[in-house]
Backbone bond lengths (Angstrom), bond angles and torsions (degrees), N, CA, C in turn:
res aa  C-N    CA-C-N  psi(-1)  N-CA   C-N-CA  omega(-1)  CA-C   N-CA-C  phi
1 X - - - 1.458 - - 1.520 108.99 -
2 X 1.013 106.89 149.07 1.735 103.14 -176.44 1.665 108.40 -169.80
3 X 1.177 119.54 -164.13 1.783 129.38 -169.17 1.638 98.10 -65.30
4 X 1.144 119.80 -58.33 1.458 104.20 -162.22 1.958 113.29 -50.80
5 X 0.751 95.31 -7.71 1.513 95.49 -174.19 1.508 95.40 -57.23
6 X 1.418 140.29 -47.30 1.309 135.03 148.79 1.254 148.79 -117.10
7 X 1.785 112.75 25.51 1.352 137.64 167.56 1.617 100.55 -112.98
8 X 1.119 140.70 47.24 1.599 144.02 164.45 1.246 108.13 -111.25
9 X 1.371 122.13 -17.43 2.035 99.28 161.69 2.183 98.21 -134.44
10 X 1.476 102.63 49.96 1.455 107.99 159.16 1.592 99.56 -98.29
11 X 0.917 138.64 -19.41 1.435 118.85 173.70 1.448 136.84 -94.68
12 X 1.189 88.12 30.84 1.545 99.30 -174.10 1.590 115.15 -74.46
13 X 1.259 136.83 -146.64 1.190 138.14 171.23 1.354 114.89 -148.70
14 X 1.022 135.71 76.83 1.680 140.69 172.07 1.816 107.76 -134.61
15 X 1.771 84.77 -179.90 1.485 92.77 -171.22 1.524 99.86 -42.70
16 X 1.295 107.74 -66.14 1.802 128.99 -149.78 1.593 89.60 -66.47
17 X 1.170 133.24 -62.15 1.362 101.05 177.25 1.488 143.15 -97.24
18 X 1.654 89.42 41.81 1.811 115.03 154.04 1.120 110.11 -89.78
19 X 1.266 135.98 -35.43 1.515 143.26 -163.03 1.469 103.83 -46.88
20 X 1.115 132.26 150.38 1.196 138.50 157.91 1.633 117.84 -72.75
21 X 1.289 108.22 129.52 1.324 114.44 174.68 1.818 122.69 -17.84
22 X 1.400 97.03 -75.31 1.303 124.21 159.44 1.591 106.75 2.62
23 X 1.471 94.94 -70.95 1.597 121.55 -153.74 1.289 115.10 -67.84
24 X 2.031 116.97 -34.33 1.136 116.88 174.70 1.552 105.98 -90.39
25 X 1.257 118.92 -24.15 1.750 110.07 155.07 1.014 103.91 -15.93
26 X 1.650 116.29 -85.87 1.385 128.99 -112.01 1.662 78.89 -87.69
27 X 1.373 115.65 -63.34 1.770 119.04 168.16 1.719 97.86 4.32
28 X 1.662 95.45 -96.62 1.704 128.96 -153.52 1.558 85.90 -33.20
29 X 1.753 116.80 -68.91 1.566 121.95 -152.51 1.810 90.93 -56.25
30 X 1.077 109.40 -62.85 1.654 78.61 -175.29 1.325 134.32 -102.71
31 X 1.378 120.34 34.71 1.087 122.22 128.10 1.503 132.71 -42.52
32 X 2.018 108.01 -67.18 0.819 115.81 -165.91 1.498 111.92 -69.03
33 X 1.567 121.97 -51.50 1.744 116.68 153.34 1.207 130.29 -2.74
34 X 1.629 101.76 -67.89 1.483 121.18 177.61 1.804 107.88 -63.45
35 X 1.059 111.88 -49.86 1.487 101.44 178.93 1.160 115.77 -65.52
36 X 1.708 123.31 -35.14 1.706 110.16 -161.46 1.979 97.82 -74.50
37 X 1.425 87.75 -38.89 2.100 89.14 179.34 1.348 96.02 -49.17
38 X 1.484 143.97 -33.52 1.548 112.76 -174.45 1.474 117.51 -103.65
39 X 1.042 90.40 131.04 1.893 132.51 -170.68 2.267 88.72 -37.16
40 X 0.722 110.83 155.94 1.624 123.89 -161.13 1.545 101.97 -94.27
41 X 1.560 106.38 -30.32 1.720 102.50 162.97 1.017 130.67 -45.14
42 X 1.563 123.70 -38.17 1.395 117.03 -163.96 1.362 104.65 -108.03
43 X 1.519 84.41 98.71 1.485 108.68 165.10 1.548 120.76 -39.46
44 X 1.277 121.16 -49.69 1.739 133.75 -164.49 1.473 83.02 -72.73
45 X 1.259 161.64 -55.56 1.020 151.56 159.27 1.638 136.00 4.36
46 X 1.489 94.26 -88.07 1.218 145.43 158.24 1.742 106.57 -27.35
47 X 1.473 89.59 -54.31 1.874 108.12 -166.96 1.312 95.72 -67.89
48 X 1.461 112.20 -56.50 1.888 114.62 -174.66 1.376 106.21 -61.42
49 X 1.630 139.43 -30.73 1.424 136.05 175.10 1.346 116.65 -59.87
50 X 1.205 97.29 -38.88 1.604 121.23 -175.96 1.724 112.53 -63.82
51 X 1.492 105.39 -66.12 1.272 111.21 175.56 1.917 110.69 -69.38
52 X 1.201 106.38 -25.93 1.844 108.12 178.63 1.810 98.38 -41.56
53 X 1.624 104.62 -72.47 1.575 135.60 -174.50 1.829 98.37 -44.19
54 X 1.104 109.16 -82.53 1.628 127.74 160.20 1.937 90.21 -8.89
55 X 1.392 128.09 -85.10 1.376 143.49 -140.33 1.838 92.82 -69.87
56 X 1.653 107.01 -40.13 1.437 108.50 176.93 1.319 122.19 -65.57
57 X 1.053 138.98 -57.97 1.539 152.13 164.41 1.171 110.07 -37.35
58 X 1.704 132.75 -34.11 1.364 132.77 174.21 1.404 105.04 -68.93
59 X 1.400 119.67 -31.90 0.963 121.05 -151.53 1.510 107.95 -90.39
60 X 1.917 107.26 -35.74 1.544 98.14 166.21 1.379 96.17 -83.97
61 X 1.026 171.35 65.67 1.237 169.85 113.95 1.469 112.48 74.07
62 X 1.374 109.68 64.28 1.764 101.91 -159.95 1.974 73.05 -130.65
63 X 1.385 108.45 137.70 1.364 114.60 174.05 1.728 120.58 -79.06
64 X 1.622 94.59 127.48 1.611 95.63 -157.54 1.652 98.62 -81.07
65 X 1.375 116.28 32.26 1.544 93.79 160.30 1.519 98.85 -109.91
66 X 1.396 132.20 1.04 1.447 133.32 -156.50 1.256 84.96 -88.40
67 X 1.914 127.09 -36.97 1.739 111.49 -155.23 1.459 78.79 -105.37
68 X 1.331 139.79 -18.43 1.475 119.56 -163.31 1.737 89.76 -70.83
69 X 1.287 121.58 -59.38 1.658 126.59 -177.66 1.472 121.30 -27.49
70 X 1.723 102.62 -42.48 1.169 102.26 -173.70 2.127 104.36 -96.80
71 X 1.150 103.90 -17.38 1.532 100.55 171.29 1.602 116.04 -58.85
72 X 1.573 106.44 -37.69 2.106 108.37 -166.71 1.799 86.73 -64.48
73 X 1.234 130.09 3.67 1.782 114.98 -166.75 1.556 102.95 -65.15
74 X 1.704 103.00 -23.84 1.504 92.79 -165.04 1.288 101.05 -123.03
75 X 1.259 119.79 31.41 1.678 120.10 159.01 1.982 119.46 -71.98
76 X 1.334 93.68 -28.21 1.282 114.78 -167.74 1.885 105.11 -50.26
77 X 1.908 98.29 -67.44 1.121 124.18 -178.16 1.613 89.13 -51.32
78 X 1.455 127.81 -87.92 1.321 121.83 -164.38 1.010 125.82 -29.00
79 X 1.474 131.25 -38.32 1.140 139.57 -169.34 1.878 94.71 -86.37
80 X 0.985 141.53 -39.85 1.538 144.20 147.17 1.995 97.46 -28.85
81 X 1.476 102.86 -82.83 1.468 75.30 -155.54 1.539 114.79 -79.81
82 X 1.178 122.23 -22.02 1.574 128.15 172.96 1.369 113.57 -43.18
83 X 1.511 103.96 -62.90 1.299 118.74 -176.22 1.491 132.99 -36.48
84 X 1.529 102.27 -26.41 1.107 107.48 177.78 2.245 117.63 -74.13
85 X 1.513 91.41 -28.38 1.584 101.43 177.25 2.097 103.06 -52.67
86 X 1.068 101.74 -54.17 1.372 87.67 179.50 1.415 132.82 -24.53
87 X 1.517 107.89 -39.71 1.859 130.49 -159.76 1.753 86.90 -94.34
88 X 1.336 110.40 -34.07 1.811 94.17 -151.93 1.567 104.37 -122.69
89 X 1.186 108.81 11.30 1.242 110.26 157.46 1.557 155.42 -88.36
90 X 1.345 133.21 97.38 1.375 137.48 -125.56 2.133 91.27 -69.38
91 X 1.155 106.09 144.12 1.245 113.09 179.09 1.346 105.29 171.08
92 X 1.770 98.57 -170.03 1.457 111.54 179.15 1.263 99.44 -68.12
93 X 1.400 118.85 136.46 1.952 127.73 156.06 0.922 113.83 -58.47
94 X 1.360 108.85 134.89 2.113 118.55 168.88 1.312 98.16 -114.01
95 X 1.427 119.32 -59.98 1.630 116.82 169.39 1.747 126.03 -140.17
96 X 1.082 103.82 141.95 1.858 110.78 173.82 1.199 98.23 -79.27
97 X 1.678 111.73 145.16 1.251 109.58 165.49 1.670 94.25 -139.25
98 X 1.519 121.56 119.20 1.606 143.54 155.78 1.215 103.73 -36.71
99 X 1.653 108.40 137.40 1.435 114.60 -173.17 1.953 58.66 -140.92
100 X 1.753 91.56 -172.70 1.338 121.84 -178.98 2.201 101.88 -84.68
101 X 1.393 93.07 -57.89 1.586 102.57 -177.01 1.695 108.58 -94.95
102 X 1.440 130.26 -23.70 1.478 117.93 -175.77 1.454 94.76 -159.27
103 X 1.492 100.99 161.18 1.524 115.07 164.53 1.680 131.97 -86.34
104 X 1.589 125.28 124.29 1.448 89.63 173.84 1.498 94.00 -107.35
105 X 1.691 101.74 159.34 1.389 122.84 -173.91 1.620 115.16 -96.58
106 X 0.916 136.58 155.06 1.540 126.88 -168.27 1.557 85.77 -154.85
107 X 1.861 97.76 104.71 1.418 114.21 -166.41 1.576 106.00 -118.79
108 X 1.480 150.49 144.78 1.258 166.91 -41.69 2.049 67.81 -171.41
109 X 1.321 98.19 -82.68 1.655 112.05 179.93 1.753 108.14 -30.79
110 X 1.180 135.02 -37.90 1.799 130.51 177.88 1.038 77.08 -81.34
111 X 1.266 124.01 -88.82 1.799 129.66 -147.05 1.708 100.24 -10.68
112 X 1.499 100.73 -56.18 1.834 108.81 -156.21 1.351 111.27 -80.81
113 X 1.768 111.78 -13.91 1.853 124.98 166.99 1.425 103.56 -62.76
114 X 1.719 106.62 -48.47 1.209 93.17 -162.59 1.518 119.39 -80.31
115 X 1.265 112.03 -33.93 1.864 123.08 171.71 1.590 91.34 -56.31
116 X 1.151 142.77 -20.98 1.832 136.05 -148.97 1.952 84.30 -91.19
117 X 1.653 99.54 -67.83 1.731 103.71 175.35 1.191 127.70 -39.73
118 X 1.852 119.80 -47.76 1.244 127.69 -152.58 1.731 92.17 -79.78
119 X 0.891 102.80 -50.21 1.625 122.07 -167.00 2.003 116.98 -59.77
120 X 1.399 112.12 -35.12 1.407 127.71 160.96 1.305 100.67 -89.49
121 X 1.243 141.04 -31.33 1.544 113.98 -177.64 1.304 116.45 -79.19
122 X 1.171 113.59 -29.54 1.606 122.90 -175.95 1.792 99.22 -64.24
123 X 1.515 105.26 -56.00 1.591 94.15 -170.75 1.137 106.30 -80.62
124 X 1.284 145.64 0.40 1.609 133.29 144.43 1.483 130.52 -58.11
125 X 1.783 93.76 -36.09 1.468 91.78 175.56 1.889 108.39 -86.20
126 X 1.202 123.66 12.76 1.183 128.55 -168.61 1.835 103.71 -112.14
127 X 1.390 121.91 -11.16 1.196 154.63 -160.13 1.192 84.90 -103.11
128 X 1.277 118.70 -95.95 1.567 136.43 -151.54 1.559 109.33 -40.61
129 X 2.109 98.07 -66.69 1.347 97.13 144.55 1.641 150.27 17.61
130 X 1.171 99.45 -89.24 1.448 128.12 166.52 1.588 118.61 -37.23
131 X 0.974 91.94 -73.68 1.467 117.26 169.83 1.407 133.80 -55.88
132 X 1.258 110.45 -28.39 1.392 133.86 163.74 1.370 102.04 -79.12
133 X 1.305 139.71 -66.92 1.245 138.92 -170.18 2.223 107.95 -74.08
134 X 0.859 103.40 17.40 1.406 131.18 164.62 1.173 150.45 -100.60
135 X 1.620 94.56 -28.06 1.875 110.95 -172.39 1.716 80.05 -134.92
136 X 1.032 92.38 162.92 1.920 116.36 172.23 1.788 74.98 -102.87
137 X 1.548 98.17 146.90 1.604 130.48 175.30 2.119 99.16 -39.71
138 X 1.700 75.08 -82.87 1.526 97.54 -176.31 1.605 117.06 -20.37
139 X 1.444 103.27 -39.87 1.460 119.88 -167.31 1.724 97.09 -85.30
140 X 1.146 100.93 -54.49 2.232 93.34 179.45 1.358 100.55 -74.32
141 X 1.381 153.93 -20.64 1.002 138.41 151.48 1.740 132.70 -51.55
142 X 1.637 107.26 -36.94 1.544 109.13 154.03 1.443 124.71 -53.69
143 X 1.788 103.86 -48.39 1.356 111.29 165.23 1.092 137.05 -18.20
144 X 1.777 106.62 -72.24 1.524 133.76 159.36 1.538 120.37 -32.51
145 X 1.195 102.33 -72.95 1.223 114.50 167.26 1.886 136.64 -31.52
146 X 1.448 92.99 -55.10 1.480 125.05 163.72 1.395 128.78 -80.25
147 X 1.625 112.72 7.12 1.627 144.85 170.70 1.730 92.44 -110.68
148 X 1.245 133.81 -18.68 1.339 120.17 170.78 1.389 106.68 87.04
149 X 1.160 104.39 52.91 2.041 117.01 -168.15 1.462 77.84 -104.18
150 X 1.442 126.17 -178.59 1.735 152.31 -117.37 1.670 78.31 -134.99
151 X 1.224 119.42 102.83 1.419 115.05 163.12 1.556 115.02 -36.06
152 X 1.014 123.94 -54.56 1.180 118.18 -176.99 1.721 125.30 -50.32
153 X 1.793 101.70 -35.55 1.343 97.25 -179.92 1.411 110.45 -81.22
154 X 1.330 129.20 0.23 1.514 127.97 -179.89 1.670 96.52 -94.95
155 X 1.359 125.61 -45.28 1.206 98.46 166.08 1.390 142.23 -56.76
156 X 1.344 108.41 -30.48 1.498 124.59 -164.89 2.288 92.34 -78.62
157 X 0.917 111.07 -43.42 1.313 124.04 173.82 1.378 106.90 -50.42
158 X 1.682 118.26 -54.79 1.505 116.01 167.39 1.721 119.29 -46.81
159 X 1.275 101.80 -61.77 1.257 101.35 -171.89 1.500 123.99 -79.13
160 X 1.494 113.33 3.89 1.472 116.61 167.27 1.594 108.08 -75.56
161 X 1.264 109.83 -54.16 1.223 138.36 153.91 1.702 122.83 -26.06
162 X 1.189 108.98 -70.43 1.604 99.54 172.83 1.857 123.55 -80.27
163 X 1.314 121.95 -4.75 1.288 134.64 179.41 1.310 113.35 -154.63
164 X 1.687 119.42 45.39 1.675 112.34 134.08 2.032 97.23 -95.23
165 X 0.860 128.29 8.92 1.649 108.83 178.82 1.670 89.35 -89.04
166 X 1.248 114.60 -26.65 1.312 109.06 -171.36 1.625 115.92 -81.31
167 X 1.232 112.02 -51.96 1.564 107.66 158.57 1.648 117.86 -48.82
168 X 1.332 127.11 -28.02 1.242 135.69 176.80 1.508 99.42 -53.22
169 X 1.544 119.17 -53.64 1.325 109.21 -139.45 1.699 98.08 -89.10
170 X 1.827 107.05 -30.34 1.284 120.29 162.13 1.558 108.07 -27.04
171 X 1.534 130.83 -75.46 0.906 137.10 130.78 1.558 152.29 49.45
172 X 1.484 80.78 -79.06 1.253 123.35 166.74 2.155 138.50 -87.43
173 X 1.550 75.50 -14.47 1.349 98.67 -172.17 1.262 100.20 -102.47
174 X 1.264 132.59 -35.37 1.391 144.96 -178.38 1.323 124.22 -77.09
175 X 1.620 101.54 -32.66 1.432 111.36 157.87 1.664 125.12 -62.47
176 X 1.657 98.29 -38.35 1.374 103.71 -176.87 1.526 109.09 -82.95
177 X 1.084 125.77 -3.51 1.721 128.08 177.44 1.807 92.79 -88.55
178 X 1.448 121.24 -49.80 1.153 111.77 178.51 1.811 130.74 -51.96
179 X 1.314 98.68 -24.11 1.420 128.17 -173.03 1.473 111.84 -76.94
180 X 1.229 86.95 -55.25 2.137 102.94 164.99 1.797 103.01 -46.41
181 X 0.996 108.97 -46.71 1.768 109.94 -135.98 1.895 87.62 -99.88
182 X 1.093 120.39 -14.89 1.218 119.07 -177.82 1.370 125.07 -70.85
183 X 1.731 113.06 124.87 1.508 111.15 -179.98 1.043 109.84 -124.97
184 X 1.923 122.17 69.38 1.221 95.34 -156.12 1.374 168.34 70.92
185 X 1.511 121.45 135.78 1.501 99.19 166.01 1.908 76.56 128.14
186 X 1.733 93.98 157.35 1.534 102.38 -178.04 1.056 130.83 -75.99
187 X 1.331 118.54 -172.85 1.581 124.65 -157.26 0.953 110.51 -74.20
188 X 1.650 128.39 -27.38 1.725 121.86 -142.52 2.107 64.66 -105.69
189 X 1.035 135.08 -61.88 1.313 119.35 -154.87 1.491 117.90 -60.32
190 X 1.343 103.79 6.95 1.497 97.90 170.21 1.683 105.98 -115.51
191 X 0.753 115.18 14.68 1.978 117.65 179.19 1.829 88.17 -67.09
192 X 1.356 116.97 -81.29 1.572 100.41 -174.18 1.510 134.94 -24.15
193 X 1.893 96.38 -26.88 1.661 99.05 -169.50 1.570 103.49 -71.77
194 X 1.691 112.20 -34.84 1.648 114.33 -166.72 1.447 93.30 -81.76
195 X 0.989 120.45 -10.41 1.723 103.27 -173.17 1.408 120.13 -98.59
196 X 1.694 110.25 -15.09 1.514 123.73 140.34 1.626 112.78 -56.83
197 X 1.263 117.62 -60.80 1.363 125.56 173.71 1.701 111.26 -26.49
198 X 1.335 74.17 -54.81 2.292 83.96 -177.66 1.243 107.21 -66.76
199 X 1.353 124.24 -26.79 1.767 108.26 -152.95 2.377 85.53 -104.56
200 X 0.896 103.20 -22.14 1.445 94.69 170.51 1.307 112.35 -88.04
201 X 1.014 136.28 7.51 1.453 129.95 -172.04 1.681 95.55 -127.15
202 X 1.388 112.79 -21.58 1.739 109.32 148.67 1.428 119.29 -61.22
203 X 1.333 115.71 -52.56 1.411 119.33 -175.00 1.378 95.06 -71.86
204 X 1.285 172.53 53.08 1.031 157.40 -150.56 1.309 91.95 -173.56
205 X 1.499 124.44 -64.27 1.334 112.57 151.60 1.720 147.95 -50.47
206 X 1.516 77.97 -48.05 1.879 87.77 167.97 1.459 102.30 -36.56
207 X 1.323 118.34 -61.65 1.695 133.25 -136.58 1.683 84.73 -68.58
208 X 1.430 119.02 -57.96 1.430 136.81 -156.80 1.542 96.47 -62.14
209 X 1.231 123.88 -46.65 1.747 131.80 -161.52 1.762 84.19 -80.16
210 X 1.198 130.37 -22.38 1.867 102.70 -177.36 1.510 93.76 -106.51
211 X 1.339 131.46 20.33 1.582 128.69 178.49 1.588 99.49 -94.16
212 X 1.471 100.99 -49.08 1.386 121.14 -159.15 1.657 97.43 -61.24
213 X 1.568 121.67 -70.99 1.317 146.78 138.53 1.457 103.08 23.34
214 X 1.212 102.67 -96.84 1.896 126.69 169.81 1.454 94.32 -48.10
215 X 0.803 128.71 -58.61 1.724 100.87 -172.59 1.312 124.99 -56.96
216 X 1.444 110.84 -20.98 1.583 118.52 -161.71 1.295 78.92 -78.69
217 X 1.521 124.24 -83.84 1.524 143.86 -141.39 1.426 80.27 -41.31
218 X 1.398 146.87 -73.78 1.250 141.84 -150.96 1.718 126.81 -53.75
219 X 1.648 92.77 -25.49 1.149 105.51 176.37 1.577 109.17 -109.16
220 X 1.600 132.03 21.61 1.401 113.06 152.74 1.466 108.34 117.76
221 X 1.764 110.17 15.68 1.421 110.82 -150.13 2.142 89.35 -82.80
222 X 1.031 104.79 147.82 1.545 111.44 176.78 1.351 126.80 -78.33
223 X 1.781 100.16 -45.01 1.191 131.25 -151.09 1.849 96.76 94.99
224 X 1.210 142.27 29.57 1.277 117.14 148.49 1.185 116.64 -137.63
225 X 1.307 137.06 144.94 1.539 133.46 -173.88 1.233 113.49 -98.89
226 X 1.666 98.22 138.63 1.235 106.53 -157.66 1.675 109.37 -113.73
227 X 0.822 124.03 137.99 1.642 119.36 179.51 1.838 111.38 -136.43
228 X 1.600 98.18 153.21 1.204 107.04 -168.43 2.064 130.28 -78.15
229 X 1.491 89.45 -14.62 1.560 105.00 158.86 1.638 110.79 -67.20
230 X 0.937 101.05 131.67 1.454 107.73 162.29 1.628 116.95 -118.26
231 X 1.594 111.85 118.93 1.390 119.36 -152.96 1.226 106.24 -107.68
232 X 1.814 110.08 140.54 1.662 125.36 -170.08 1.152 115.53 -125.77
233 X 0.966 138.65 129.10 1.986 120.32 143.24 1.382 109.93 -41.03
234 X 1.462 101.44 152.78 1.458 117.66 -179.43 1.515 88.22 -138.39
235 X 1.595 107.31 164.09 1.066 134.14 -179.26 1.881 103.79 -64.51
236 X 1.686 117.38 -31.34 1.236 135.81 -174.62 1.940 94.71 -67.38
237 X 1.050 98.48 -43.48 1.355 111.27 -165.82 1.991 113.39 -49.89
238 X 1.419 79.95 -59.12 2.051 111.51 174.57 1.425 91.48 -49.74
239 X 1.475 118.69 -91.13 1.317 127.11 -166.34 1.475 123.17 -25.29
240 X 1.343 108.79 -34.99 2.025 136.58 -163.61 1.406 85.09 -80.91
241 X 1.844 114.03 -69.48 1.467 98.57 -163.65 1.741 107.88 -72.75
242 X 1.332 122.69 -34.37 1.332 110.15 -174.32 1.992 105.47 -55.97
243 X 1.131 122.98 -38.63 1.434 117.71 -162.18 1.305 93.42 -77.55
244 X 1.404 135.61 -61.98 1.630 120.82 177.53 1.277 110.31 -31.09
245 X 1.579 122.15 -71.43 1.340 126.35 179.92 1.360 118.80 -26.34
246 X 1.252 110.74 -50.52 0.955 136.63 -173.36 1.875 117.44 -43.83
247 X 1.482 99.30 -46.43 1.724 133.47 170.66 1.277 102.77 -82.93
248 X 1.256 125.94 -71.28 1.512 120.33 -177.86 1.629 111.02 -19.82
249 X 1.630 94.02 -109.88 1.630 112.31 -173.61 0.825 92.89 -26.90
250 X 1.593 149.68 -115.28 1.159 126.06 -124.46 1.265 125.09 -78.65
251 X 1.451 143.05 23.83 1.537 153.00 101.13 1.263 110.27 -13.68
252 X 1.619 110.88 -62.47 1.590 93.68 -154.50 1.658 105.13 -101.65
253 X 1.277 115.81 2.99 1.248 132.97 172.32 1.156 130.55 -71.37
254 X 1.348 116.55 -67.03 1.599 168.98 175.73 1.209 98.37 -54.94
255 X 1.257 102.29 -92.03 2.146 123.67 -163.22 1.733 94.55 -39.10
256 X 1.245 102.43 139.02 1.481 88.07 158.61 2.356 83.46 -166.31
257 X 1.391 82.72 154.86 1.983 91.09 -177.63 1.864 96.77 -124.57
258 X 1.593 72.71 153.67 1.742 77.64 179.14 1.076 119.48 -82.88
């Protein structure tokens, strides 16, 4: 496992992935702002967010079934915790449903929590997405940084970033030694084996995170990361955010249904 899993179409060459980091920051954050403030009714909304995102992705040329595939990953969870507002949320009744000991109610008020969640999480994760498969890390991490974000959270972002594939594969190796060595036998008698599994694959990290550590300090590390792009506004940059802007606000301003 390694980077290309989402740096294999950052090197392309188009408008969107000329943009400066910066630029799709500032984009994404208020985009997504602007979308979660509007209420889940208005459809005509929704449609222009939809087609905005839709119009971008054509435009870096990244195929929208590759990010739509990987966006449904987190419908699952939502629909887990949302789902539950439907049953326990006080409102108008649509239907009773008989249990043995209580009733749950499925009221007008969940119904519209849960379409409100499902419906902003999807186009956030369809947002974020985008943008990720747009910038190389290194490069939205200068971004961040150069937006005046918490040093700390740009580091901690680096290093989640360059060594969870590596804890992954840790992981992965441990699983497959477990796999070897297995003869059987039930579920509850193997809980001790994963919970060894966990506590060596902690120490495994511990050990690795004060190797890594010591190597930096020795070689000059600051606490800030440094990269070899050096990042500008461009005139491309202005134009991109002024013309979105341009669509936004008065969408979410403007539009309004009876």
């Amino acid at each position: 496992m390694g980077f290309d899993i989402f740096e294999k179409n950052t090197d392309r060459n188009n408008l969107i992935h000329r943009l400066d980091p910066r630029t799709k920051l500032i984009f994404s954050l208020t985009f997504l702002v602007l979308m979660v403030l509007t209420p889940v009714k208005e459809i005509e909304r929704f449609g222009f967010y939809f087609v905005l995102i839709l119009t971008i992705i054509f435009i870096a040329r990244i195929s929208p079934v590759y990010i739509f595939k990987r966006s449904i990953i987190i419908l699952p969870f939502v629909m887990v915790v949302a789902g539950l507002a439907v049953f326990f949320t006080e409102g108008r009744i649509i239907k009773e449903i008989d249990f043995v000991l209580f009733k749950l109610r499925i009221t007008y008020e969940g119904i519209n929590i849960l379409l409100n969640v499902l419906v902003k999480s999807w186009l956030s994760v369809v947002t974020l997405t985008a943008m990720m498969l747009t910038t190389r890390f290194e490069d939205l991490l200068s971004g961040v940084e150069l937006l005046k974000a918490p040093q700390i959270i740009v580091l901690m972002m680096s290093f989640m970033y360059r060594y969870i594939f590596v804890l992954i594969d840790e992981a992965v190796h441990l699983m497959r030694a477990r796999n070897v060595r297995y003869f059987g036998g039930r579920f509850l008698s193997q809980i001790p084996v994963f919970g060894n599994m966990v506590g060596v694959l902690f120490i495994r990290t511990y050990e690795r995170a004060e190797r890594i550590y010591a190597a930096m300090v020795v070689r000059g590390f600051t606490g800030r990361i440094k990269t070899v792009n050096v990042l500008k506004f461009s005139f491309t940059d202005v134009i991109f955010l002024m013309v979105t802007f341009v669509f936004l606000f008065p969408v979410y301003f403007l539009l309004t249904t009876d």
